[in-house]
Every structure is written in structure tokens, then in C-alpha cells.
N, C-alpha and C positions, 0 to 999 in steps of 0.2 A: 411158665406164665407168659402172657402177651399183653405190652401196653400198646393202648392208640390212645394220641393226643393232638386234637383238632385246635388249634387258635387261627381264632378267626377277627376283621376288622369287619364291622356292624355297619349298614348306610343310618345318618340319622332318622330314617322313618322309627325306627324300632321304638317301641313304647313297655308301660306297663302290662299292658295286654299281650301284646308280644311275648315278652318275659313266662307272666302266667300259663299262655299258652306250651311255649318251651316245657316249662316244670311239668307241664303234663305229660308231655312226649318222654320224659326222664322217667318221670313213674312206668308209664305204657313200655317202656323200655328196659327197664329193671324186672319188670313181671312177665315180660313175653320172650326175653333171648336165656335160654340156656346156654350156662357155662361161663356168665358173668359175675366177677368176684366182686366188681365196684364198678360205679354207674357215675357220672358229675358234670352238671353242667354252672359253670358260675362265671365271675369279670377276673379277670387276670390281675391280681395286686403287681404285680414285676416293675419296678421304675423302669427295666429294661426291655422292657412288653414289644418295645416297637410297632406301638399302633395295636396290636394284637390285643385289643382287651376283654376278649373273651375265650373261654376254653373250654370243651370237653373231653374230658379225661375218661379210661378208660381200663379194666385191667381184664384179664379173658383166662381162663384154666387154661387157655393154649391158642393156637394161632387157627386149626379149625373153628375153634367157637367163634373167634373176631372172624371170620369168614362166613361165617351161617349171620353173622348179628348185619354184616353190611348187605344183605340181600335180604334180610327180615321183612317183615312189613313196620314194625314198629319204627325201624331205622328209616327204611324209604320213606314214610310220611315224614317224621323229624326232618330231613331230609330235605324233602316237596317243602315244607311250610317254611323252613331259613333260609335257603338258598337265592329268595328274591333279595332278599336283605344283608347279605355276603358281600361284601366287596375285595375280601380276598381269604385267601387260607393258607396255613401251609400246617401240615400234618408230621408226626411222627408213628411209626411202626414195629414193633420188633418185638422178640424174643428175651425178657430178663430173666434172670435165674429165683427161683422161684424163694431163696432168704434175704433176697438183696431190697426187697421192699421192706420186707418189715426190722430184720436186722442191722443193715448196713446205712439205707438213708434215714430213717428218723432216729436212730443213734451216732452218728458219724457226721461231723458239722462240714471235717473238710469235703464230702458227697457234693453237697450244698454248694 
């Protein structure tokens, strides 16, 4: 399996509408990239967030599919319409083993 995990810091233009719009782009994105396990866009709870208070999360049958999803169309518009409103990112990438999602971190406090 392959997770990508985007947090991102928001300009204050961002509104409800904003949001709404997002949620759509998540739908349009969950229905149109094959090879995606789980889809998420929401505000980062972490007291340790470091400004970072939004997220989307990310899991892919494999690093081909997150390869096909970042040149999608559904992703390029998500994409187009947030990135005015981005005023920073930092991403994660990679390869996890495919028990350690559902066996080891929501059973395993020290994971956490």
C-alpha cells in the first residue's frame, strides 16, 4: 500500500463555500481514481499541527495508482481550485506495509 499526506496552512480568504466546494472535489475523487483505498480531506486536530491545520490523507493499492491519482483530472482541478488559498504545504509519500494500517496503528497506542 502507498500513503500520501498533504497538510496544508489555509490564507484566511477560505470560507464555508470553500470547504463545500473541497467536499466535492473528495467525492469527484473517490469516484474517478482507481486504486484508492481511502480518500480524506478534514482540519488537522494535532495541538502539534504547527499551523498545519488542514489535511489530506491518502492510501493507494500501491505507488502506481498515487501516480495515476496526481495526474488525474479529478486531482488537477482539487488541485487548480486550493492552491490560491495554500500558503504552505509539506507532504508525506511512501510505501507501508500493507497490516500495519489496520493491525499495528489502531491497535498499538505506542505507534501513536
Amino acid at each position: 500500500m502507498f500513503l500520501h499526506v498533504v497538510m496544508m496552512q489555509l490564507d484566511n480568504q477560505v470560507d464555508g463555500s470553500f470547504f463545500e466546494q473541497v467536499q466535492a472535489f473528495v467525492e469527484r475523487v473517490k469516484s474517478e481514481c482507481d486504486g484508492l483505498i481511502m480518500f480524506h480531506f478534514g482540519q488537522n486536530e494535532a495541538d502539534r499541527a504547527g499551523g498545519y491545520q488542514y489535511v489530506t490523507s491518502a492510501i493507494f493499492v500501491d505507488a502506481a495508482a498515487h501516480d495515476s491519482y496526481q495526474i488525474s483530472p479529478a486531482h488537477t482541478a482539487m488541485k487548480a481550485f486550493m492552491t490560491p488559498h495554500i500558503k504552505d504545504v509539506v507532504a508525506y509519500d511512501g510505501n507501508v506495509s500493507d497490516g500495519l494500517l489496520i493491525t499495528e496503528v489502531f491497535t498499538n497506542s505506542n505507534v501513536l
